[in-house]
C-alpha positions as CSV (number, residue, x, y, z in Angstrom):
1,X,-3.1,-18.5,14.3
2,X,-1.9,-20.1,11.2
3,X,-3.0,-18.0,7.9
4,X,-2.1,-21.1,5.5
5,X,-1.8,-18.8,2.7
6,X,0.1,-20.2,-0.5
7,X,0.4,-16.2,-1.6
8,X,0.8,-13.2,0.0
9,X,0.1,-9.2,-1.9
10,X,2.2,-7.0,-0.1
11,X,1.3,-3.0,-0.7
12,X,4.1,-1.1,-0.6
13,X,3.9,2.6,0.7
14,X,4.3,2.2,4.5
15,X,4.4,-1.9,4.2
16,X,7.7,-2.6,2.1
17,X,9.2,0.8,2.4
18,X,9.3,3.5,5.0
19,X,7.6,6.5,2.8
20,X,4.1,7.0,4.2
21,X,5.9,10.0,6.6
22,X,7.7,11.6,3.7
23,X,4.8,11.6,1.5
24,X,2.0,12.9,3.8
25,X,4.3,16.0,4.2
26,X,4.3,16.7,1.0
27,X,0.4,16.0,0.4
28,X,0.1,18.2,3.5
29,X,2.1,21.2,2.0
30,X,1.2,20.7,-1.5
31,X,-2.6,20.5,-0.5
32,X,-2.8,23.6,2.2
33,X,-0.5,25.8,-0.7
34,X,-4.0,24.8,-3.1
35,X,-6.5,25.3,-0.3
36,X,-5.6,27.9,2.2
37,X,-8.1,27.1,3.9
38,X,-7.3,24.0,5.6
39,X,-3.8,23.9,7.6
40,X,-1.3,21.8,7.2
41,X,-1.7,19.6,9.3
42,X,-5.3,18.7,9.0
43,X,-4.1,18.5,5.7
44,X,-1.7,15.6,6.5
45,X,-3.7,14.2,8.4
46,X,-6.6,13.6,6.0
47,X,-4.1,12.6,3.6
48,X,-3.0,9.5,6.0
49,X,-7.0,8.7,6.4
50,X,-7.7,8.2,2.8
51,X,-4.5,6.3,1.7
52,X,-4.5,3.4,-0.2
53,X,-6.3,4.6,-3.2
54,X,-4.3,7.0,-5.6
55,X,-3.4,10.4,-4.8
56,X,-5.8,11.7,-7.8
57,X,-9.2,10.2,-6.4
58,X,-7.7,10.7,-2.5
59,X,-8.1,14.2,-3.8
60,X,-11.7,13.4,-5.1
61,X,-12.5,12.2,-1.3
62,X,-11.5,15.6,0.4
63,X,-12.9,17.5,-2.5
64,X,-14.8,16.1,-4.6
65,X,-14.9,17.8,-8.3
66,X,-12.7,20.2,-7.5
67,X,-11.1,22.1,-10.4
68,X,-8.0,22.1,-8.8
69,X,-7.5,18.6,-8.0
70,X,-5.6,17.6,-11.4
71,X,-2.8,20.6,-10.8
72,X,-2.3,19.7,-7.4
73,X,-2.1,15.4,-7.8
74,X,0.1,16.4,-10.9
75,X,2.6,18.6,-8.5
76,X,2.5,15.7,-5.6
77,X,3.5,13.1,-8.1
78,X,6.7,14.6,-9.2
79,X,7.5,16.3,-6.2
80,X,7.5,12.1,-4.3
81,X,9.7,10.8,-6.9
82,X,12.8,12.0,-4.9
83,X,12.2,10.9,-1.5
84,X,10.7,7.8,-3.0
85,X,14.0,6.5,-4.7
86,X,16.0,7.9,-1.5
87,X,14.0,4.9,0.4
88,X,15.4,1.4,0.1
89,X,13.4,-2.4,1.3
90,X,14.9,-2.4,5.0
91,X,16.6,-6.0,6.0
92,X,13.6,-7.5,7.4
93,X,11.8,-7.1,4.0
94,X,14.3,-8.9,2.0
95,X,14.7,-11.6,5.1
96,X,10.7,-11.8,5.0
97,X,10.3,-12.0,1.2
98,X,13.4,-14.3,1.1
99,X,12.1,-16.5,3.5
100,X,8.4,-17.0,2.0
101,X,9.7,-17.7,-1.8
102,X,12.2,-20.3,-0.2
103,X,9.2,-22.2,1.5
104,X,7.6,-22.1,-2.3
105,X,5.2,-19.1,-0.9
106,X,4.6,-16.7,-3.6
107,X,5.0,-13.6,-2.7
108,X,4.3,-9.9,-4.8
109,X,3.7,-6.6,-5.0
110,X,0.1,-4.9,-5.0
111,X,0.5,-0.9,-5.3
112,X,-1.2,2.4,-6.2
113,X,2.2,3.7,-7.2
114,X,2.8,3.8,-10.9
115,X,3.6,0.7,-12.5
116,X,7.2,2.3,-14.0
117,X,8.3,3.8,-10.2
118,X,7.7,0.3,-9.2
119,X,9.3,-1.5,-11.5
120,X,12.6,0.8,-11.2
121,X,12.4,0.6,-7.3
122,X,12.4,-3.0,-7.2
123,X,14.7,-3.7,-10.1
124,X,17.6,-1.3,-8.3
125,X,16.9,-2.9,-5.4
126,X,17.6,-6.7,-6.5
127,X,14.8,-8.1,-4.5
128,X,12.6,-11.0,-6.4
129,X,9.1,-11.2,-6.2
130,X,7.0,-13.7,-8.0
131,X,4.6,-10.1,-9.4
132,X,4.9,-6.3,-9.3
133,X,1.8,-4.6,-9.9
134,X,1.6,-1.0,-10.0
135,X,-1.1,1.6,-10.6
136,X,-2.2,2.3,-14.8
137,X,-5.9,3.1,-15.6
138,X,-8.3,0.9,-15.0
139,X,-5.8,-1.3,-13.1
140,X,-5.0,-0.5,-9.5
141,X,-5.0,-1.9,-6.3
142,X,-7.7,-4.3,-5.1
143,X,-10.1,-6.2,-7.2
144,X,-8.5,-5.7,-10.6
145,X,-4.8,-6.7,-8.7
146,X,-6.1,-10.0,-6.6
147,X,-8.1,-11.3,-9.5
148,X,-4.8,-10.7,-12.1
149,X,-2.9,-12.8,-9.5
150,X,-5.5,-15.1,-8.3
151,X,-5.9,-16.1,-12.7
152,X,-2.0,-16.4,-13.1
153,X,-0.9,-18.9,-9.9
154,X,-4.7,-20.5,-10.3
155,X,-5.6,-19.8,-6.8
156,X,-8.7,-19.3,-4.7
157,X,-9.7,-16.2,-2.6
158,X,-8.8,-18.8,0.6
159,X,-5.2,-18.8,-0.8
160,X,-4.3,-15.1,-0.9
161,X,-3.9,-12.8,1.8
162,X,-3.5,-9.3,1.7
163,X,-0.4,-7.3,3.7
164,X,-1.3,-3.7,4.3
165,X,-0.7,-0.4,6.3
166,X,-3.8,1.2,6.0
167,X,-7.6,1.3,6.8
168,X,-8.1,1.1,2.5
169,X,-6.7,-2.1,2.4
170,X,-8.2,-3.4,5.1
171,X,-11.5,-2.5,2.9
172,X,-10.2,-3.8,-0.7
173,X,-8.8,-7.1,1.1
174,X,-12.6,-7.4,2.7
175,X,-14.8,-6.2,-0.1
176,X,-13.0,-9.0,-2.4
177,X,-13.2,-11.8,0.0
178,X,-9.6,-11.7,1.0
179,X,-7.7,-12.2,4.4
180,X,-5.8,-9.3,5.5
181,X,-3.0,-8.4,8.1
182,X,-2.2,-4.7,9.0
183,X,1.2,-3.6,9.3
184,X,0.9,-1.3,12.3
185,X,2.7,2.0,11.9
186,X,0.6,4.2,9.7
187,X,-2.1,3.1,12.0
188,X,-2.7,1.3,15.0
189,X,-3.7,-1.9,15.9
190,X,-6.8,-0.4,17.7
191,X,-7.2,1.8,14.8
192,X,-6.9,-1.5,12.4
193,X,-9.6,-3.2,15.1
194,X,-12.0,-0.8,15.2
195,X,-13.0,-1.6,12.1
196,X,-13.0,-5.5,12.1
197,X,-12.2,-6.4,15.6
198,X,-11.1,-10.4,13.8
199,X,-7.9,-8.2,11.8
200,X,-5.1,-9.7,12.6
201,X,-1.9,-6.9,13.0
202,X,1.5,-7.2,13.2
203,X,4.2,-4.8,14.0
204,X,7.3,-6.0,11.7
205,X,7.1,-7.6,8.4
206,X,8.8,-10.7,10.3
207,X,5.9,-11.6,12.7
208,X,4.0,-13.5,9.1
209,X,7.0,-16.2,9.2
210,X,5.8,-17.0,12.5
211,X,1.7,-17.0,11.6
């Protein structure tokens, strides 16, 4: 299948850099140490099920108006920010990346990570993309993201595709129009397909040089 894309929005927990492991331990422990009640690891585990929307409204998901929720995103945040710099873009990320630019294939970064982690990740790392767009209010990933990058190239909904790890973006990429392709690892391809049995998954970054 040939996606014919002339831009691809990568996320970027789980789908540019291994973290999605690391950081649902952490929302697992930090969570159960707030609510007792639920064990770690149905804590985890609901933290993998709503990813790909900010940690702060995740919360709201799982419990919705709880007082507690602003104390307990607060602690996650900083509490990432170490394992998160630890991480680096494996080599078939930079070959992928590379490879798309050189075809004259924009290619950039859609994230619910804050704009300045971003920014500092991908400037240590020395890897170009065409746009890095990170999480501030009332800009985060989906709608506000595709339709910053769909006004600055000029492009059509037809033109951009999506690259994500979880269920979430499979729903953005949908509810605004777009193609998507799942990154299998956070979930699977079955997991993916259940959903939309048309998503198209791939297991390494590399496999979209071939589609």
């Amino acid at each position: 299948m040939a996606l014919n894309a002339k831009a691809f929005l990568f996320d970027f927990d789980g789908t540019l850099v291994d973290t999605m492991g690391g950081f649902a331990d952490i929302a697992g422990r930090v969570i159960h140490e707030h609510h007792s009640e639920m064990s770690f690891e149905e804590a985890r585990r609901r933290y993998l099920d709503t990813s790909g929307v900010p940690f702060f409204q995740q919360l709201e998901i799982i419990f919705p108006g709880d007082p507690k929720n602003a104390e307990t995103s607060a602690i996650f945040e900083e509490t990432k920010k170490t394992g998160f710099f630890n991480q680096h873009f494996h080599d078939d990320v930079i070959h992928t990346i590379t490879a798309l630019r050189r075809k004259g294939i924009i290619a950039g970064v859609c994230s619910n990570n804050f704009q300045e982690l971003i920014d500092r990740f991908v400037s240590r790392e020395g890897l170009e993309f065409d746009v890095v767009l990170g999480f501030r209010p009332g800009f985060e990933k989906g709608k506000a993201h595709f339709d910053f990058v769909m006004d600055k190239f000029g492009l059509g909904r037809e033109d951009l595709v999506f690259v994500g790890d979880s269920l979430k973006d499979a729903e953005k990429a949908r509810a605004n129009g777009l193609r998507f392709v799942g990154i299998c690892g956070t979930f699977t391809a079955d997991d993916f397909r259940r959903r939309d049995p048309d998503t198209i998954t791939i297991e390494n970054i590399k496999e979209l040089l071939d589609l």
